[in-house]
C-alpha positions in Angstrom: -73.7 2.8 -62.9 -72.7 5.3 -65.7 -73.5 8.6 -65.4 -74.1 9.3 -69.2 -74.2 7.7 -72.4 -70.6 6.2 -73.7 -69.1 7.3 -76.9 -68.5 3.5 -78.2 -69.6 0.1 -77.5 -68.5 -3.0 -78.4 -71.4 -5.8 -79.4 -70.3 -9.2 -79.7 -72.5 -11.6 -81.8 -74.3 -10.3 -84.5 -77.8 -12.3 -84.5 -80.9 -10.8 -84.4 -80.1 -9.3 -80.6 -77.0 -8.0 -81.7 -77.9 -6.5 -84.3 -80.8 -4.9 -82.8 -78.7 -3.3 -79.8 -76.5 -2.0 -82.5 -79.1 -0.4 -84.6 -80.7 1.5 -81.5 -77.3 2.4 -79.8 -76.2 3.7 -83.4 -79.6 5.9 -83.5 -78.3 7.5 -80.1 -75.4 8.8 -81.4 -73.4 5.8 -80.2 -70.2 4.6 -82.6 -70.6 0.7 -82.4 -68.4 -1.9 -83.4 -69.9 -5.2 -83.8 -68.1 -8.4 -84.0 -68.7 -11.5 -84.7 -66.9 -15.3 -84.5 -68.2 -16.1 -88.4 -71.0 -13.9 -89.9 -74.0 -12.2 -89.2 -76.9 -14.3 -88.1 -75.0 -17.5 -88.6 -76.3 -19.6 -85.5 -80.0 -19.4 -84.4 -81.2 -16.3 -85.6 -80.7 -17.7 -88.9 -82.2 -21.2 -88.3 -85.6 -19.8 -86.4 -88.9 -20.5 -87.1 -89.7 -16.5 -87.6 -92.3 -16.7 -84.6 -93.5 -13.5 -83.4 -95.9 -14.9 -81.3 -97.6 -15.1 -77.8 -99.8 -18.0 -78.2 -97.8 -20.5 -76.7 -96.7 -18.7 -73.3 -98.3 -18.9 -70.5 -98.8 -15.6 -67.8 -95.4 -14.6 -66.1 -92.1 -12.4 -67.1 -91.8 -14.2 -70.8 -95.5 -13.7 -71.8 -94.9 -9.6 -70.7 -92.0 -10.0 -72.6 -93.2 -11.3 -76.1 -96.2 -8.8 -75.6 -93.8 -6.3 -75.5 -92.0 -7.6 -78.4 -94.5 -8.1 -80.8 -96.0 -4.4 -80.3 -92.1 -3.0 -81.2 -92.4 -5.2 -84.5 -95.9 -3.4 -85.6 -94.7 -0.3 -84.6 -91.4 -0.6 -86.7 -93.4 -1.8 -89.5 -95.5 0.9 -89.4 -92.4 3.2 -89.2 -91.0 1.6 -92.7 -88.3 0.1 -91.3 -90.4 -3.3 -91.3 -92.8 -2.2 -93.5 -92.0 -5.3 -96.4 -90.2 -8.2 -93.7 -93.1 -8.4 -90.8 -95.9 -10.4 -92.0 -99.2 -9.9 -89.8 -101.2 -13.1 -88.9 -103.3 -15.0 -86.4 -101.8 -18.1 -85.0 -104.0 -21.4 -84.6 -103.3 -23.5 -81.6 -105.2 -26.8 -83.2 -106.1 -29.8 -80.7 -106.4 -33.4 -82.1 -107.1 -35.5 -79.3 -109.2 -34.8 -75.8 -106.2 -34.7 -73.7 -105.0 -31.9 -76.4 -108.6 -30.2 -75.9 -108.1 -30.0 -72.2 -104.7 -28.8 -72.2 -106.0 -25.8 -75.1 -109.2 -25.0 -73.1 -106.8 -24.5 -70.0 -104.3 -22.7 -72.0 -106.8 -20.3 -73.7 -107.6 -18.9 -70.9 -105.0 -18.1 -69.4 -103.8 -16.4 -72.5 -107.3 -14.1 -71.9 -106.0 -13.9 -68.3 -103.0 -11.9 -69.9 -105.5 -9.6 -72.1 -104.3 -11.5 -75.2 -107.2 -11.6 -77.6 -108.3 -15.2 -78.3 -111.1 -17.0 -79.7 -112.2 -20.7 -79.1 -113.0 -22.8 -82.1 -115.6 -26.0 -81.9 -115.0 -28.2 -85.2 -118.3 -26.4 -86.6 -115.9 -23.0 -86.1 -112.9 -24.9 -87.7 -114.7 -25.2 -91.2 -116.0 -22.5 -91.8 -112.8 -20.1 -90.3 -109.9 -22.7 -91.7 -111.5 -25.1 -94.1 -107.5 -26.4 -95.0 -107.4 -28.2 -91.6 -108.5 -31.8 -91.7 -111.2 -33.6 -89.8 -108.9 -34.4 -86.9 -109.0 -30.8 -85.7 -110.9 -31.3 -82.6 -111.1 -27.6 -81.4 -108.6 -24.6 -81.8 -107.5 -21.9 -80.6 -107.2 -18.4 -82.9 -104.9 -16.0 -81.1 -104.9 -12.8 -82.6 -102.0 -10.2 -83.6 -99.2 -12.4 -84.2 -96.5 -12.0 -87.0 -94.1 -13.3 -88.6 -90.2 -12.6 -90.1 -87.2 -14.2 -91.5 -84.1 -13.6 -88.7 -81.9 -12.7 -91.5 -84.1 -10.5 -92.8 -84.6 -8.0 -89.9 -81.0 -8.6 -89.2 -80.1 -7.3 -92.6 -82.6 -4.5 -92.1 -81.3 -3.0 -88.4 -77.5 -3.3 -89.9 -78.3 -1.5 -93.1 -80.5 1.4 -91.3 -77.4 1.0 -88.2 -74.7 1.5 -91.0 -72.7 -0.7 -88.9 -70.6 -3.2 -91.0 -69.8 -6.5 -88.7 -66.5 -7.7 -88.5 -66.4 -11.3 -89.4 -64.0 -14.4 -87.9 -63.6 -12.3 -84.9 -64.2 -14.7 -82.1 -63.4 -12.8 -78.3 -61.1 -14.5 -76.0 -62.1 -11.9 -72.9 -63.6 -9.2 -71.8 -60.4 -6.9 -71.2 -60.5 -5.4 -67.4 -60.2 -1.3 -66.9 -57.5 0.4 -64.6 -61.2 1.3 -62.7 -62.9 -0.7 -60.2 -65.9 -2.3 -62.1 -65.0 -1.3 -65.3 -64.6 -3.1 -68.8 -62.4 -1.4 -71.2 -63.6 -3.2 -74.0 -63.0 -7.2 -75.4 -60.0 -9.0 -76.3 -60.0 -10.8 -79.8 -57.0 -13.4 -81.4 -55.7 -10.1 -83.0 -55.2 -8.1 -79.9 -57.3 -5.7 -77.3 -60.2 -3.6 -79.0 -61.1 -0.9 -76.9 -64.6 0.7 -75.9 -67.0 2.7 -73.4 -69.5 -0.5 -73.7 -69.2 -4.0 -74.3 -72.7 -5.9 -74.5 -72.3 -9.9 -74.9 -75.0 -11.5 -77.2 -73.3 -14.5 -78.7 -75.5 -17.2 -78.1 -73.7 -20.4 -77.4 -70.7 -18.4 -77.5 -71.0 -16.3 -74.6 -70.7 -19.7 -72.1 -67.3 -20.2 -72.4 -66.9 -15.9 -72.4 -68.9 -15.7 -69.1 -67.9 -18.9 -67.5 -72.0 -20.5 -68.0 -70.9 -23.6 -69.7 -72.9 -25.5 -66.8 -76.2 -22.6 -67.5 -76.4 -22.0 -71.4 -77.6 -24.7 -73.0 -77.4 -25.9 -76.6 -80.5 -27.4 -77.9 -81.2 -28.2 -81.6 -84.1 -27.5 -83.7 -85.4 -29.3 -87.5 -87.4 -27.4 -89.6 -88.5 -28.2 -93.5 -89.5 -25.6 -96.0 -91.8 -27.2 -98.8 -92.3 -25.7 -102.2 -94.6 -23.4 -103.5 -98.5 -23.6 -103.2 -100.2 -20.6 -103.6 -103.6 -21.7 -103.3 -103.4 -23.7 -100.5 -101.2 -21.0 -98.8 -104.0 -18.6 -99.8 -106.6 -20.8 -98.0 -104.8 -20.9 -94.3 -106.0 -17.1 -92.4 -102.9 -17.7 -90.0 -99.9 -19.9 -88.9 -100.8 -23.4 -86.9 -99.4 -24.8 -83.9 -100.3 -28.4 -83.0 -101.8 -28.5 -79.3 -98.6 -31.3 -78.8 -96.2 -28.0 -79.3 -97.5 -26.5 -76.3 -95.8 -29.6 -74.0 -93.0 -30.0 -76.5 -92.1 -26.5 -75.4 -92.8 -27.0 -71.1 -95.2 -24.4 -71.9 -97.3 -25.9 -68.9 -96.2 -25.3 -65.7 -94.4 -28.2 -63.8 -93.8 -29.6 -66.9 -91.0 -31.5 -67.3 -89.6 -31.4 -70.8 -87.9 -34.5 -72.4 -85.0 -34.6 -74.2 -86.1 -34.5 -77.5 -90.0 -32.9 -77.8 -91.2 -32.8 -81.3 -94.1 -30.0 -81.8 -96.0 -29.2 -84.8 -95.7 -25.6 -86.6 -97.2 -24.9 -89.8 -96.5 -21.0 -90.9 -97.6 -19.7 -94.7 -95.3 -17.9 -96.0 -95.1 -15.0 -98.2 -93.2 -16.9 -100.8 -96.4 -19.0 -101.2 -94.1 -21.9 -99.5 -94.6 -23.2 -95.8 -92.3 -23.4 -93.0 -92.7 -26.7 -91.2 -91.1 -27.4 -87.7 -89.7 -28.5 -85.1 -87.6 -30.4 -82.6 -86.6 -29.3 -79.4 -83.4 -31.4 -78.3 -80.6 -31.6 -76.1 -78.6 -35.0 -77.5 -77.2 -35.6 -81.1 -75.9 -34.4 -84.4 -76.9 -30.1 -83.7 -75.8 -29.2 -86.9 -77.5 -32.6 -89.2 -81.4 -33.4 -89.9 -82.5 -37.3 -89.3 -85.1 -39.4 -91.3 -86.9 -40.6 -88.4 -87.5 -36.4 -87.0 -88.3 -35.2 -90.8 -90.7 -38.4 -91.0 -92.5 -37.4 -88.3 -93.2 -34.0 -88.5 -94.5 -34.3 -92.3 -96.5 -37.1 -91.1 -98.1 -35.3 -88.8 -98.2 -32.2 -90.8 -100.3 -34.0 -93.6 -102.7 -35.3 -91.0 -103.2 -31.4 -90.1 -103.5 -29.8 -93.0 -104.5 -33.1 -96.1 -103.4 -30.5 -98.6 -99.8 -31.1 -97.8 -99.5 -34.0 -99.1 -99.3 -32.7 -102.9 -97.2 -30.3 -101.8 -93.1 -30.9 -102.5 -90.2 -30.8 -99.7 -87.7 -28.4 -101.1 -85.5 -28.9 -97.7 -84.6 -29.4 -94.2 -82.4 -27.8 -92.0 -81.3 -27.5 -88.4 -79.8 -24.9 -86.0 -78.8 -24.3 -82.4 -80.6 -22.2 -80.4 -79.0 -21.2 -76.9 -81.5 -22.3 -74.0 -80.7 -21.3 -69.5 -81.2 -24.4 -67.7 -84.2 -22.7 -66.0 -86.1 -21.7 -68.9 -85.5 -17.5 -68.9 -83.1 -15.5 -71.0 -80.0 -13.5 -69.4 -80.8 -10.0 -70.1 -79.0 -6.9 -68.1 -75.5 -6.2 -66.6 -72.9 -8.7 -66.0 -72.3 -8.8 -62.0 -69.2 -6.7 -61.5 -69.2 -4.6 -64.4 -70.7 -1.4 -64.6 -70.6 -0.6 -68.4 -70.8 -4.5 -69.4 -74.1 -6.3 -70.2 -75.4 -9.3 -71.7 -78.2 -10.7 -73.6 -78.3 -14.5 -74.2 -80.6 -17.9 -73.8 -83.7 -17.2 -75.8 -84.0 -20.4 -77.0 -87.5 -20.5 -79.2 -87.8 -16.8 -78.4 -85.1 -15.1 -79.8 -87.0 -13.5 -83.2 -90.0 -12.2 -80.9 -87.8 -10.8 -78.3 -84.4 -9.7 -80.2 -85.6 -6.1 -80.9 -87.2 -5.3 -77.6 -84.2 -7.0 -76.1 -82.0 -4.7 -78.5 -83.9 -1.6 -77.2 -84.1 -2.1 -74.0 -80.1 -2.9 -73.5 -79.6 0.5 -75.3 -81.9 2.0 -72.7 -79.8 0.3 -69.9 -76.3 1.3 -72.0 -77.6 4.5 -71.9 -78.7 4.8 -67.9 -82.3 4.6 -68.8 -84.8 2.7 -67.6 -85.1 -0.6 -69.2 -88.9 -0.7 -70.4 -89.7 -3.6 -69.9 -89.2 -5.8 -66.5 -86.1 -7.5 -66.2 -85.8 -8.7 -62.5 -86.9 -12.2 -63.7 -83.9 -12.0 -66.1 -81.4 -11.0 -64.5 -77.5 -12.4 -64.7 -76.8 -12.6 -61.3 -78.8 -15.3 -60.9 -75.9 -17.2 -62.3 -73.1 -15.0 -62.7 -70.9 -14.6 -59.4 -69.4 -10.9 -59.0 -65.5 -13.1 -59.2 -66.4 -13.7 -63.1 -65.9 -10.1 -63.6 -62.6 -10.0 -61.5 
């Protein structure tokens, strides 16, 4: 374990995590070099929902985690930094059927288990807190002290406060051995050996091949639709909904087995007076390419949330990759066999919640700090042998 804080680092990827590791490395004094294989926030980070959210984990390491997270965003708002990207807001967990209504009643409290603040809705409650939903809302679920932010966004922010400039088309073949025991001198790109005190992996689907966990990190695509604007009807919503089918759509139960292609419902206001509507979780198929059949559904279901969709235009679709671990927990910490190497991958769904804690918290560990937040349950060498770093 180092002894003090290196001179350099090396970051490779240059989503939100990345970014956010540089940006707190580069406030302690550290000289950072970021790289990345095509440009900055170009895989999930820039294809995310913008969830800075609790509400749909359940009570273990990720729940800690996201608390943890979204209390770094308000305190960075309320720093300036972002003061104009973080938008404040309740999230409503809606249920439209009694099975929903069991699962949300179970689900509720266990969120108050975890001290989050919630508050049960009965369709009385529903009308007169979020007249916009329709009929079919059952009961829901407000969660308070969520948020919201664009991944580009607060990448663009922590790299213009950082004053790091990321070198683009830089994909890394290796992570190039020291003449030390345990020691990484740094990464080696198409273009030859760049050297450093620190290297800190956070390339998303990128860092399987790096770190040998083709067989661990998996690739699973997400839809998402942004509609026009409607300012009145984005006026009328007090918070961001999530359909009580987006709670199994995400294994957020536990023993849940999660199929291979879970369609949730998320409807988030946005600043812009347009809404953000989502998503898919799956493992098969075009990753990069939208189908009829997916956007069909979620509008469908969309409009029999919220009626007032309906009038409301779809602008467009997209879809992104998001890099998931086979057992449903980020890597987060040192790569086995490296002293000054590290990596922070497979947050899936998570990654705009967690990337700045994540980002802090592997500058504390660069550093020789503690971590601040727990991260036995995320540890690499549950899948990383010592031999990778050989």
């Amino acid at each position: 374990m180092p002894s003090s804080k290196p001179a350099t680092a090396i970051i490779v990827g240059s989503g939100i995590v990345g970014a956010a590791t540089a940006y707190f490395l580069t406030r302690r004094g550290i000289k950072v070099t970021l790289l990345d294989a095509t440009a900055p926030a170009a895989g999930a980070t820039g294809a995310a929902d913008g969830a800075v959210s609790v509400a749909s984990k359940r009570p273990g390491p990720m729940m800690e985690a996201a608390l943890a997270g979204v209390a770094l965003y308000r305190k960075l708002a309320e720093g300036g930094l972002f003061s104009d990207v973080f938008k404040s807001r309740s999230t409503f967990i809606v249920a439209a059927s009694d099975a929903e209504c069991e699962v949300l009643h179970a689900h509720a409290a266990a969120l108050a288990s975890a001290g989050v603040q919630v508050e049960l809705l009965s369709e009385a409650g529903i009308r007169q807190r979020f007249p916009a939903l329709s009929y079919d809302a059952k009961l829901a679920v407000e969660v308070f002290g969520e948020g919201h932010a664009i991944g580009y966004q607060i990448v663009h922010r922590f790299l213009t406060a950082a004053g790091v400039v990321v070198k683009r088309a830089s994909p890394i073949k290796a992570i190039l051995p020291g003449r030390a025991v345990r020691h990484a001198a740094g990464v080696v790109t198409a273009t030859g050996e760049v050297p450093a005190d620190a290297v800190i992996i956070a390339a998303g689907n990128g860092s399987a091949a790096l770190l040998g966990l083709q067989n661990v990190l998996v690739p699973r695509k997400g839809q998402l639709l942004v509609t026009e604007r409607a300012q009145k009807l984005n006026a009328a919503m007090p918070g961001s909904i999530m359909s009580g089918r987006y709670l199994l759509s995400k294994g957020s139960q536990k023993g849940q087995t999660i199929a291979p292609r879970g369609l949730g419902l998320v409807i988030d206001p946005l600043r812009t007076g347009q809404f953000l509507i989502g998503g898919t979780r799956e493992d098969h198929g075009d990753r990069c390419a939208n189908d009829i059949d997916a956007v069909t559904r979620i509008l469908r279901d969309a409009v029999a949330l919220v009626p007032g969709l309906a009038d409301v235009r779809l602008l467009r679709n997209f879809a992104g990759v998001r890099t998931a671990v086979v057992d449903g927990l980020p890597l987060i910490g040192r790569i086995p066999g490296y002293d000054n190497a590290f990596v922070a991958t497979g947050f899936e769904g998570d990654g705009i919640c967690l990337g700045p804690v994540t980002g802090q918290t592997i500058a504390n560990i660069v550093c020789g700090d503690e971590a601040g937040i727990d991260l036995k349950p995320f540890e690499p060498s549950r899948f990383i042998p010592r031999e990778v770093a050989a």
